[in-house]
N, C-alpha and C positions, 0 to 999 in steps of 0.2 A: 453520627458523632455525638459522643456524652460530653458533661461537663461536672469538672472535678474541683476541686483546690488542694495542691501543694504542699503535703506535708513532712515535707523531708527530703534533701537532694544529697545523694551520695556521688562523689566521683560525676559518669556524664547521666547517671540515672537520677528518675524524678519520681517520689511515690504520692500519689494522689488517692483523694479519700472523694469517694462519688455521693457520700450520706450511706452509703449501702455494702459497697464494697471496696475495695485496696488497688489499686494498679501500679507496674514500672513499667515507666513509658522515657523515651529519649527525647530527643527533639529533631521535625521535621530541618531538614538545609538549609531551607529558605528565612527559617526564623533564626539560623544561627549568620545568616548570611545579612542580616537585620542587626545584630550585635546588639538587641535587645535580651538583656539580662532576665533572666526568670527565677522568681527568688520566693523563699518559701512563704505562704502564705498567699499567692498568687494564684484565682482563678484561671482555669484553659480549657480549652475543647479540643478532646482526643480522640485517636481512634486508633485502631489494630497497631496499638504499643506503642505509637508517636503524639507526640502536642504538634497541636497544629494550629493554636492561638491561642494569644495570651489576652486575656480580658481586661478592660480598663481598671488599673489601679483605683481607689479611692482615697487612698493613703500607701505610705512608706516611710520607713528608717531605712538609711543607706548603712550604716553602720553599727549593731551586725543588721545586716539583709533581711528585713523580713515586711511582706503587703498586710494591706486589708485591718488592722486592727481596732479593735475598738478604745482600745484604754492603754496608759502604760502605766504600772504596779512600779514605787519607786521601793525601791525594800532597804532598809536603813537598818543599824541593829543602835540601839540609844549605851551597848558597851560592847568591848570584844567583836570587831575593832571599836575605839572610841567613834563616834559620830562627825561628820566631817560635813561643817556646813554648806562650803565652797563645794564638794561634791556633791551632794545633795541640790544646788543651787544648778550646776551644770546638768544635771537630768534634768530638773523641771525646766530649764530652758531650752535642754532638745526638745520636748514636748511641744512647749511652746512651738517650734522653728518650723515642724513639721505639723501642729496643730490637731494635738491628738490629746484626748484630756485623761488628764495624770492621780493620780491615786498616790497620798505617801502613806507606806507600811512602815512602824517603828516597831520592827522587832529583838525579843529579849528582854522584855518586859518585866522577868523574874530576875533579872540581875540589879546587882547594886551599882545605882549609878549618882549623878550628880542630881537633888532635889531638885534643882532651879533649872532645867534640862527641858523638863514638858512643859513648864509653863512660859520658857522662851521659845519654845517649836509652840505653842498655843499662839502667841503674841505678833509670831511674824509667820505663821502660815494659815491660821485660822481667820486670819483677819484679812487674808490677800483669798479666802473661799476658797482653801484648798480644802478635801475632802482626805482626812485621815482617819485613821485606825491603827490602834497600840494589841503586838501580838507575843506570844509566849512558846514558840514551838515545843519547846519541850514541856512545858506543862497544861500547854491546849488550851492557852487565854488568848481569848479574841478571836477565836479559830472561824465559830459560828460564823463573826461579822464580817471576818475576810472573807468567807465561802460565799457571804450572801453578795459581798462587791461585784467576784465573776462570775454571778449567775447569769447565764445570756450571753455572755460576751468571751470573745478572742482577748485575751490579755499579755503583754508583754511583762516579762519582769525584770527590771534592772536593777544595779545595787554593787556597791563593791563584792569581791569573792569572802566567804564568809561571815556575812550578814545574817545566813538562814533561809534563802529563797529556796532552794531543794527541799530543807527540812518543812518548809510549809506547806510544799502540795506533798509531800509526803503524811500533814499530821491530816492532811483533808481526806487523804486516800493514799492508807499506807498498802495498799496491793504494788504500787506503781513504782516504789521503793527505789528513786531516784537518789545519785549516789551523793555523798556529802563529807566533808573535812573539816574537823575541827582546824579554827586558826591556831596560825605557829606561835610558840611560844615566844620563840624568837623574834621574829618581829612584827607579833601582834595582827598578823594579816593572814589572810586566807589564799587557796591557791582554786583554782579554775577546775570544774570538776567536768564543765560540760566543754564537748566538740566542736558542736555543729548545734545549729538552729532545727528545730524541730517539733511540730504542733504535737502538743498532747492531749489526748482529753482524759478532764477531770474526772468528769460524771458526767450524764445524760446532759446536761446543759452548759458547761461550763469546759473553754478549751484556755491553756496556755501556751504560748513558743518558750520554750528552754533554748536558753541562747547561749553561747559562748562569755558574754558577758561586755558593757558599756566601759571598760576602763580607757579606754584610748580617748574618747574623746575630747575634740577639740574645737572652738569656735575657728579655726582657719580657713574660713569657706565662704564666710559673711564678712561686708565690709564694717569697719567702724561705728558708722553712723547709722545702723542698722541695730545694733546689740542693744541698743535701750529699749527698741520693743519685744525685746525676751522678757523683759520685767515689769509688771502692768503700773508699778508702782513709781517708776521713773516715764514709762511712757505718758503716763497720762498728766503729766507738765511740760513734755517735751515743746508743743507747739507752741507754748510762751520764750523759748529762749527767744534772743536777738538774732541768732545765727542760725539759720537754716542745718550746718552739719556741724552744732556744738556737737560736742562727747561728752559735757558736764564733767570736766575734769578743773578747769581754771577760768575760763573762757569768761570775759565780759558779758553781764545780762544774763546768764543760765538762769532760769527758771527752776530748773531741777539741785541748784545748789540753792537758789533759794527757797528750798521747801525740804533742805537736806535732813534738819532734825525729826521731819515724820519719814526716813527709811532708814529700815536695819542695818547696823553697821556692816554686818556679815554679809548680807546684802549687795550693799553697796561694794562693799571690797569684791564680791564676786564679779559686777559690773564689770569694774577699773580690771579683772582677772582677763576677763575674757576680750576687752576693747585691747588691751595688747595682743591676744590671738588672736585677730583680726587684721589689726595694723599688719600681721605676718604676711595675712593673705594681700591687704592693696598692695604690698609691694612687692609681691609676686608676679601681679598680674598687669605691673605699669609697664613689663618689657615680655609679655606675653600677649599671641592673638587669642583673642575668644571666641572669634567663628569658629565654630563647629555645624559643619555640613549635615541634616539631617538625613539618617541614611533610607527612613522608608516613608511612606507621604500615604494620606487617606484617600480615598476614591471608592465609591461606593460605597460608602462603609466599611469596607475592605482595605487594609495596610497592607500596599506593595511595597518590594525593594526597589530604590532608588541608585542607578547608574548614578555611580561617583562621579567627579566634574573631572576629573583626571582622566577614567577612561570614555568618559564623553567626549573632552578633545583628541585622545588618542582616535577615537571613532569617527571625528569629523577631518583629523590629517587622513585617515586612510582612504576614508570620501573623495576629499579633494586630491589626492593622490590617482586615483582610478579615473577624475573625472580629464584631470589634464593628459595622460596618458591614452584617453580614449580619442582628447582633441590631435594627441600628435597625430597616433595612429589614424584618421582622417585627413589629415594633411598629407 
């Protein structure tokens, strides 16, 4: 048995990259029978053309689908489209959610934009230690520093569609000549170039996932009172409010409203964005169950499939079925 990682799932095929060689392999029954998902990026151990185990995750993004990463690349363009901070804000708090450290890229660098632009992305993200980099695809500024970010590392890249994220591993390694669209004139936005999620590699030490793209998301999965530790800068007054599940919206004693003139307005409006896509989800889930039956259980190190509790009582009527008909027949 080898072991590979996942780079590319078509249809019911899975193509795995061993450091050496390429494989399409499917997946054994037992793991389909497990309804544990296999998603690119995902270490397994194979053999004569099937997986036959999937290795422990260390990370994931459920949306798009992809394991194991080291970094996410947030790719921003500072015009065409204009910059949008509320999205911009919503990437780095998926990072945040899933805890995977984030990189922002302000690409288009050669464009004319608003002066006072970098030195409010200097003001509220350099000072919350996020690590950036300003790049120019088309004319090769900042190219070097980007290149040297994914050196070593699996990198994911997100960003609205037409930002440049193709155009930049293409000015890294234009062999790879990944496909790309100018934004519409119309309306100022870009369309989706990519399918499917899928590892690339850059150069000898450096891979990306090209993904479909981050546009859908949504805080509708976390509750309320949860959303302030997306933001290290509201979190860390949380534990002074008065109220155990303030939201820092009105609430008597917030801590976080009194300390409001040190956060970014943009910021903050991102907050108050995303605590209503939450409220969505508590009140989804006040007239839903949330057990969920785990379907396979550890034992030796080894995950079996787990009889459902369904056909486990099916299995015990049939029992007692045989056992009382064994008593008639006795009688």
């Amino acid at each position: 048995m080898a072991e590979g990682q996942i780079y590319k799932i078509h249809s019911d095929f899975y193509y795995i990259d061993n450091g050496v060689d390429t494989f399409e392999c499917k997946v054994r029954e037992v793991l389909k029978k497990r309804k544990e998902k296999i998603l690119v990026g995902d270490f397994v151990d194979f053999s004569d053309g099937y997986i036959e185990n999937i290795v422990p995750r260390k990370n994931y993004i459920s949306r798009p689908a992809v394991a194991n990463i080291d970094q996410i690349i947030i790719v921003s363009a500072l015009k065409e489209p204009d910059l949008s901070f509320q999205q911009l804000n919503r990437y780095l708090a998926l990072a945040k959610y899933y805890k995977i450290p984030a990189v922002l890229c302000f690409n288009k660098d050669d464009l004319k934009f608003d002066k006072n632009l970098k030195k409010k992305i200097h003001d509220i993200y350099e000072n919350l230690g996020q690590k950036i980099v300003y790049t120019s695809a088309t004319e090769h500024k900042g190219i070097k520093a980007f290149e040297m970010i994914l050196k070593d590392k699996t990198s994911v890249l997100c960003g609205n569609s037409g930002v440049g994220k193709s155009s930049l591993i293409n000015a890294i390694n234009p062999d790879l000549k990944l496909r790309t669209k100018e934004v519409s004139e119309k309306t100022l936005r870009g369309t989706h170039t990519t399918r499917h999620s899928e590892i690339i590699k850059i150069n000898d030490t450096s891979r990306i996932v090209d993904t479909p793209g981050f546009s859908n998301v949504r805080f509708d999965f976390i509750l309320p009172a949860d959303v302030d530790l997306l933001f290290d800068e509201i979190a860390k007054y949380r534990d002074g409010c008065k109220y155990a599940d303030c939201l820092h919206i009105h609430e008597d004693g917030c801590n976080v409203l009194a300390h409001i003139s040190e956060i970014d307005d943009s910021r903050y409006e991102s907050y108050l964005a995303f605590v209503e896509e939450a409220k969505e989800y508590k009140e989804r889930i006040k007239y839903e169950g949330r057990k969920v039956e785990n379907l396979h259980k550890q034992l030796h190190n080894r995950q079996i499939t787990k009889i459902s509790g369904k056909k486990r009582q099916s299995a015990r009527n049939t029992l007692k079925q045989k056992i009382v008909k064994e008593l008639d027949n006795e009688d």
